[in-house]
C-alpha positions, 0 to 999 in steps of 0.5 A: 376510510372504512376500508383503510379501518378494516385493514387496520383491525385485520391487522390487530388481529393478527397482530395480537397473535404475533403472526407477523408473518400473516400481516405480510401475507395479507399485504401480498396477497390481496391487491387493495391492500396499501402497498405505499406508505401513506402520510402519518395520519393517526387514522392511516397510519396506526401505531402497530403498523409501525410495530409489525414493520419494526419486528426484528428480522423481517423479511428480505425487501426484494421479496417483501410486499411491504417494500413496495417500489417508491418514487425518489424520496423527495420528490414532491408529494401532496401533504395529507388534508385535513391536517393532522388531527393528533401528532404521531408518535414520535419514538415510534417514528423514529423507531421505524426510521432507525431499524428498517433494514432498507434505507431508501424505504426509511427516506421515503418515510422521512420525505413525508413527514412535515417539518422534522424537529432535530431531535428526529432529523439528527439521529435519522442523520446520524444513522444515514451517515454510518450506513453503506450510503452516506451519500443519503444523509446529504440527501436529506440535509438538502430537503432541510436547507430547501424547505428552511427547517432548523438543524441542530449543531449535533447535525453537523458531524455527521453530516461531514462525516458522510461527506468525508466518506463520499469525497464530496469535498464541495459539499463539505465546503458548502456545509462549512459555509452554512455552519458559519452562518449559523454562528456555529463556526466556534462550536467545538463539536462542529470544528471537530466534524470539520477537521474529521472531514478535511482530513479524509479529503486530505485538505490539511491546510484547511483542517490545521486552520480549523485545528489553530481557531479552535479555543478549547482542544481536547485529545480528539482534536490533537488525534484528528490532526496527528493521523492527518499528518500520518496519512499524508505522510508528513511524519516530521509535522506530526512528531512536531504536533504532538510535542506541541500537544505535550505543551498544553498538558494533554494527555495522550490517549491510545489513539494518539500514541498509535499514530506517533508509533506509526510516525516513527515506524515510517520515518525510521525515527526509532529513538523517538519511538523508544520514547514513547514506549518508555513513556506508555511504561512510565505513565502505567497506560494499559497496552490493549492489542491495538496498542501493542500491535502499533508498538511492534509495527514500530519495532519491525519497521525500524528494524528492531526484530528482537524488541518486536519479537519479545513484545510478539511473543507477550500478546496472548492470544495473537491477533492476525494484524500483529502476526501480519507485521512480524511477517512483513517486518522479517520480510524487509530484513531478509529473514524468511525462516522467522517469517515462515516461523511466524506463518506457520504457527498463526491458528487462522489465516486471512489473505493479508497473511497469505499475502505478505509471506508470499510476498516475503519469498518473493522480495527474498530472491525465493521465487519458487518458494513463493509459487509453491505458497501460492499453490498450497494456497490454492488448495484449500479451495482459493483459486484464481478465476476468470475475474482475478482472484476471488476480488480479493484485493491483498492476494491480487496485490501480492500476485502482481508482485510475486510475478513480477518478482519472479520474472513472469510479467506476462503472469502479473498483467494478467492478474492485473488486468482480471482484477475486479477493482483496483486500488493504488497498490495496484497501480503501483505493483504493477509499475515497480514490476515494468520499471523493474524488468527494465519497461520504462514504457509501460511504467509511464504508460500504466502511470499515466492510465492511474491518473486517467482511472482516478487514482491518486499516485502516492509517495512509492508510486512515484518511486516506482516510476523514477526508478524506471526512468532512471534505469532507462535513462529518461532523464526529462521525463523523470525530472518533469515527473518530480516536478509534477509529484511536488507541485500537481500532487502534493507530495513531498519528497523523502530520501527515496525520491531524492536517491532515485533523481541522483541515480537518475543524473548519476547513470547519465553521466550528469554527475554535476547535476546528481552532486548538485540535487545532494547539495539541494536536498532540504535534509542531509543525505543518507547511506542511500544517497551517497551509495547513489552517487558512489554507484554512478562514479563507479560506472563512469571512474570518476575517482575523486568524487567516488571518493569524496562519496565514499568518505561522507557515507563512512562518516555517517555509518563507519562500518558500511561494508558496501561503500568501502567495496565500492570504494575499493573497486573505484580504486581497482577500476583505476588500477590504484592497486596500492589504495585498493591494498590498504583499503582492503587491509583496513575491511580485514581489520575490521572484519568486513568482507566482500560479498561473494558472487552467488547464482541460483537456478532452479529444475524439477523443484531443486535450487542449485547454487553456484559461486565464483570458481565453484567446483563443489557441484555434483557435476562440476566437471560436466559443467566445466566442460560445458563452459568450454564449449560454450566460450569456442562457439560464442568466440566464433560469434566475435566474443572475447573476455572483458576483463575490465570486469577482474578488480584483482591485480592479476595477469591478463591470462589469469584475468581471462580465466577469472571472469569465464568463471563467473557463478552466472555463467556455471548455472547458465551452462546447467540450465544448457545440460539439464533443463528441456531444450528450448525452455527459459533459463532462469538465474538470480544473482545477488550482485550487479551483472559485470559488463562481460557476463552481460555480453556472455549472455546476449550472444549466448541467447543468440547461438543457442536460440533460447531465452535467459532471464537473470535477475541481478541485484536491481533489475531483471534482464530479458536476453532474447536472440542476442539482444537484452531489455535493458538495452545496455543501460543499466 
């Protein structure tokens, strides 16, 4: 005792002086200082030894003395005898516990101090619980139950909110459990921990239950629920809240209104959405940027560019969140000179930025466009190292989809595979680019190593693998992976999903079974399912139900120019030459016309781009003549023109010469003069691929010994020694 006393006065001393920096030096450099903290004895454990610690900025604890190793923080250990002869002083404790910068050091502490009162335990919980280890809250919640010393109902919220972010649904449940025996389970406070925590584990049953048993509900209550819904993706039911939430007159705050926007943004609901912006109006509320940037969200998702700009172009100063999303929104409509606008007159840049306009040239047919971002990018020092890009998740995100985009697989594995961490717009960038390059193999095979790896396939997972099944004719196992995403996972199927099982059935020639899944839906079909089956008819003549197709599609948006074409060509691929007349008569009335064929193919930085018949390049007749000698030699490899692909009535001999002209075959054969001899031809075509230019391609491949990717409307193919990825299903 005499010793531990001349520390002490040593350390006043010092102390006095506000020579911090000597306490710890008196700690390092002499061994018989303590180097453990001991119980709070008043006599061994003085009130300035908890102010020195407490000082603000204290040393790192690696190189700290006073951050001596511990045993795990409630291990066993002896109690101080003789007891207490006074009681510390409990601000100080609980300051010591509260501002030390090392948490296992604070648990140390704790783990000392005999029979906490609440009013230390809960604050200690609370400030766990907001740490970077939550998990150490649950820790101390143990010791409380085991050693039978009382929590307060303010102990609850933290303690659920620490398991919520640890995923410990068990221990949620457990905590759930001694709530209601502590006769806590009709606390308002203690309810809204519960709702908060079942939400993150997204238990929304659980949580809808608490919601409906709750007496009194205040805004936080409605708000938990609403984003719930959100995050599941169950928009319908979070529209449906809310109105129930006008009902009992409570007002909306920004975070409910936030989460609505967003509903309508995903649900494509933009009348909804409108509402609630005339409401915000109406009732005066103050649009604050986390508010405005949910309101263009809103707008850009619903592909309502013009009121998203003009509320962008109110926000002063513009936030990088709020210029991500015009980005993104330009991105989805196909307007990459008003993203690259948007882009470039953002002040500061994060990855996210970078990212999404990356990814706005790719998804817009723009590869080269994307790389050379990509490349400025690396210029300003962001290069991509040995283990993925700099951990950054976004750009490694935006990547993956680039190549894949792009046509460069390869490249997007191997992004993929030196990534630091995964998430599961990973997993699933990665499977939309297998299943868009025709692999329904490693599509399945990725999906299946997500779900060994930990991650939760969500609603656009699940898209990207029946679009590979579909396009690989899989039809077993896309309906035993819809099954699986309903029953296994949870998810409930949109238009999406239900499009890609029609697609699925209508590609196989399964035509009963697609009309019978558009029966089924629990919701009427939209554009994209009566385009699904019109594509499928299409493929495989069957007229009268194209036609049937065609006209419930018109029905719903009268001015589709698409189901018109395709009707059109249905009526051509049956030689109903007087249907085709009319209908096409009725477009020039209404103004519509027929999308042209268009390819592009890019060397040395320049795209050049060809549409059918095109005679306008520079080396036109260089090309022509090239074509020639390319149709002699593939003759003699047993080609011969389809003309089945020519849905004009015209002779067969203008028939032949039509379909030679196609624009693919004009940029392969400028890929033939112009590009390096054995390098990879690249072509990007904005319509499907007709049944002759397919075939062109494969022999061509196979006579000049080189490699052909085109990109079509819905997929890459990959012609290699005359034969295509898509193995002729497409």
């Amino acid at each position: 005792m005499l010793i531990q006393l001349l520390w002490n006065l040593k350390i006043t001393t010092l102390k006095s002086h506000n020579l911090f920096l000597g306490i710890r030096f008196i700690f390092k450099s002499n061994p018989q200082a303590p180097t453990k903290p001991v119980p709070l004895h008043v006599s061994c454990f003085p009130t300035h030894h908890i102010s020195a610690y407490s000082h603000p900025n204290p040393q790192n604890s690696s190189q700290n003395p006073f951050f001596s190793p511990l045993p795990h923080p409630f291990q066993t250990s002896p109690r101080p005898s003789p007891p207490f002869t006074r009681p510390p002083s409990h601000s100080l404790v609980l300051k010591l516990l509260l501002s030390s910068p090392s948490l296992p050091y604070s648990l140390s502490i704790f783990s000392h101090l005999p029979n906490p009162l609440p009013s230390l335990s809960t604050p200690f919980l609370r400030h766990l619980s907001r740490s970077s280890k939550p998990q150490f809250a649950l820790l101390v919640y143990q010791r409380l139950r085991n050693e039978g010393i009382p929590i307060d109902r303010f102990a609850f919220p933290p303690l659920l909110k620490a398991t919520a972010k640890v995923g410990g649904l068990a221990e949620g449940k457990e905590i759930h459990g001694f709530g209601l025996k502590s006769g806590l389970d009709s606390d308002p406070f203690v309810q809204t921990g519960l709702m908060g925590m079942y939400v993150s584990c997204r238990r929304l049953l659980e949580a809808r239950l608490v919601f409906d048993r709750m007496s009194y509900r205040d805004v936080v209550a409605w708000s938990i629920m609403i984003e719930g819904y959100c995050q599941s993706e169950l928009f319908d039911d979070a529209l449906e809240l809310f109105e129930e939430m006008k009902r009992d007159n409570v007002e909306a705050d920004k975070f409910v209104l936030s989460s609505i926007l967003s509903a309508c943004g995903h649900s494509g609901n933009l009348d909804y959405g409108k509402a609630i912006h005339d409401y915000i109006i109406q009732n005066d509320l103050v649009v604050d940027a986390h508010l405005r940037c949910a309101l263009v969200t809103m707008y850009t998702s619903c592909g309502c560019m013009d009121m998203a700009q003009q509320l962008y172009d109110q926000m002063m100063p513009k936030n990088m969140i709020v210029s991500t999303a015009m980005i993104s929104g330009y991105s989805r409509h196909g307007r990459v000179l008003d993203a690259r606008l948007i882009f470039d007159q953002m002040v500061e840049k994060d990855l996210v930025c970078w990212s999404a306009m990356i990814s706005c040239y790719a998804e817009s047919d723009h590869p080269q466009e994307a790389l050379r971002l990509f490349n400025e990018l690396q210029t300003l020092g962001i290069r991509p190292d040995q283990n993925g890009f700099g951990g950054a998740l976004p750009i490694n995100n935006a990547l993956i989809d680039m190549y894949g985009r792009c046509g460069s697989l390869e490249r997007a594995r191997d992004v993929f595979e030196k990534m630091r961490s995964r998430n599961v717009i990973s997993w699933t960038s990665m499977i939309n680019a297998f299943a868009m390059h025709g692999d329904a193999n490693n599509a399945l095979g990725f999906f299946q190593k997500m779900k060994e790896a930990g991650v939760e396939p969500n609603r656009v997972t699940f898209v990207g693998v029946l679009y590979a099944c579909s396009h690989a004719g899989l039809v077993e196992e896309g309906q035993k992976i819809f099954t699986d995403m309903i029953n296994e996972h949870m998810i409930t199927p949109t238009h999406e999903h239900y499009g890609c099982m029609v697609d699925l059935f209508g590609r196989a020639n399964l035509l009963r079974e697609a009309v019978e899944i558009v029966e089924t839906m629990p919701f009427a079909p939209n554009v994209v399912i009566w385009g699904s089956l019109m594509a499928a008819c299409q493929i495989h003549g069957e007229t009268e139900l194209g036609e049937f197709a065609a006209k419930r599609l018109i029905e719903i948006e009268p001015d589709h120019h698409g189901a018109l074409v395709l009707l059109s060509n249905i009526y051509a691929k049956e030689r109903k030459w007087q249907d085709v007349g009319d209908l096409r008569q009725l477009m020039k009335e209404r103004g519509i016309s027929k999308e042209r064929g268009c390819s592009r193919i890019e060397l040395n930085n320049e795209v050049h781009e060809f549409l059918v018949a095109d005679r306008n390049h520079k080396q036109a007749d260089e090309i022509y003549k090239k074509l020639d000698e390319v149709v002699n030699r593939l003759k003699l490899g047993g080609y011969a023109p389809n003309i089945g692909s020519v849905l004009v009535d015209l002779e067969e001999e203008e028939k032949k010469e039509v379909v030679l002209w196609h624009s693919e075959k004009l940029a392969l054969c400028y890929g033939l003069i112009n590009g390096e001899k054995d390098s990879c031809i690249r072509i990007v075509k904005n319509l499907r691929v007709c049944e002759d230019c397919h075939t062109f391609m494969k022999l061509a491949s196979k006579v000049y010994g080189r490699v052909i990717v085109v990109r079509d409307r819905t997929r890459f193919h990959h012609y290699r020694d005359g034969v295509c990825s898509c193995r002729d299903y497409w």
